[in-house]
C-alpha positions in Angstrom: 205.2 -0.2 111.9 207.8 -1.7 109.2 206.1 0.7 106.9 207.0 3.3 108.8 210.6 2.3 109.4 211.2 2.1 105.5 209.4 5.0 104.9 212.0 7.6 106.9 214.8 6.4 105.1 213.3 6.5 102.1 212.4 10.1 103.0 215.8 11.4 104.0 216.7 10.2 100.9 215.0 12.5 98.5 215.5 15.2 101.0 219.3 15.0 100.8 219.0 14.5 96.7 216.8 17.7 96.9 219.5 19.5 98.7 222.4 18.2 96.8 220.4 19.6 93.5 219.8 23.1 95.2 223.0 23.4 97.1 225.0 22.4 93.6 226.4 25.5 91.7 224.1 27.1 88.8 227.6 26.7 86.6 227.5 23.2 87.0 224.4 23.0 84.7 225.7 25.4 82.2 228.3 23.2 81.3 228.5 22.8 77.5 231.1 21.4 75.0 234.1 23.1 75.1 234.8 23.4 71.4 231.5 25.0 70.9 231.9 27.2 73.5 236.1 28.1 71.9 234.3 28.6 68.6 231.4 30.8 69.7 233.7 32.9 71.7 236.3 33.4 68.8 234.1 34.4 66.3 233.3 38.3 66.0 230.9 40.4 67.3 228.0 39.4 64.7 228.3 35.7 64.8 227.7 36.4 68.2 224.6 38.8 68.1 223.5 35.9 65.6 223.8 33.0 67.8 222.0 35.3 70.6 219.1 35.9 68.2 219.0 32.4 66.7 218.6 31.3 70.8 215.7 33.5 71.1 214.0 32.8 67.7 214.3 29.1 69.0 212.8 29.8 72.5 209.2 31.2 70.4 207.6 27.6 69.3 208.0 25.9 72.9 206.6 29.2 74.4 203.6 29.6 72.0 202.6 25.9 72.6 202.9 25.9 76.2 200.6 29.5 76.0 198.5 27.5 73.9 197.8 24.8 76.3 197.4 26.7 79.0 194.3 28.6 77.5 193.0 25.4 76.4 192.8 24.3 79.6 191.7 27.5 81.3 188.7 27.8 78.3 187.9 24.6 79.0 188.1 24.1 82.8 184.3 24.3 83.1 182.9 22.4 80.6 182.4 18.9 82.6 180.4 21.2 85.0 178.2 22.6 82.4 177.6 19.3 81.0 176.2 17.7 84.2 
């Protein structure tokens, strides 16, 4: 029964530190430095379409590893089955 007591509290808890995360503004994670942000926004119209094409050259690698994994797994979700 103690278990139980502890256990609510614990419990309302991470259910009001779940809500504070999705009742918290998106802009509050997009925070950044604020000297970046001046410079980027002073700069001219092709530092600009740079910087947007640097971010998306950057977002490739993560993507094509995390595709890669996944058809790992999925190629290989049988094989302990096949095995046996």
């Amino acid at each position: 029964m103690s278990g139980t007591k502890r256990g609510i509290p614990g419990i309302l808890r991470r259910a009001a530190a779940a809500l504070t995360v999705i009742a918290s503004p998106a802009t509050l994670y997009a925070q950044s430095c604020a000297m970046c942000y001046q410079s980027a926004a002073a700069s001219g119209p092709r530092s600009i379409h740079a910087l947007k094409v640097g971010i998306l050259i950057l977002m490739f690698p993560p993507l094509l590893i995390t595709a890669g994994v996944i058809y790992l797994a999925y190629s290989k979700r049988d094989q302990f089955h096949r095995n046996s």
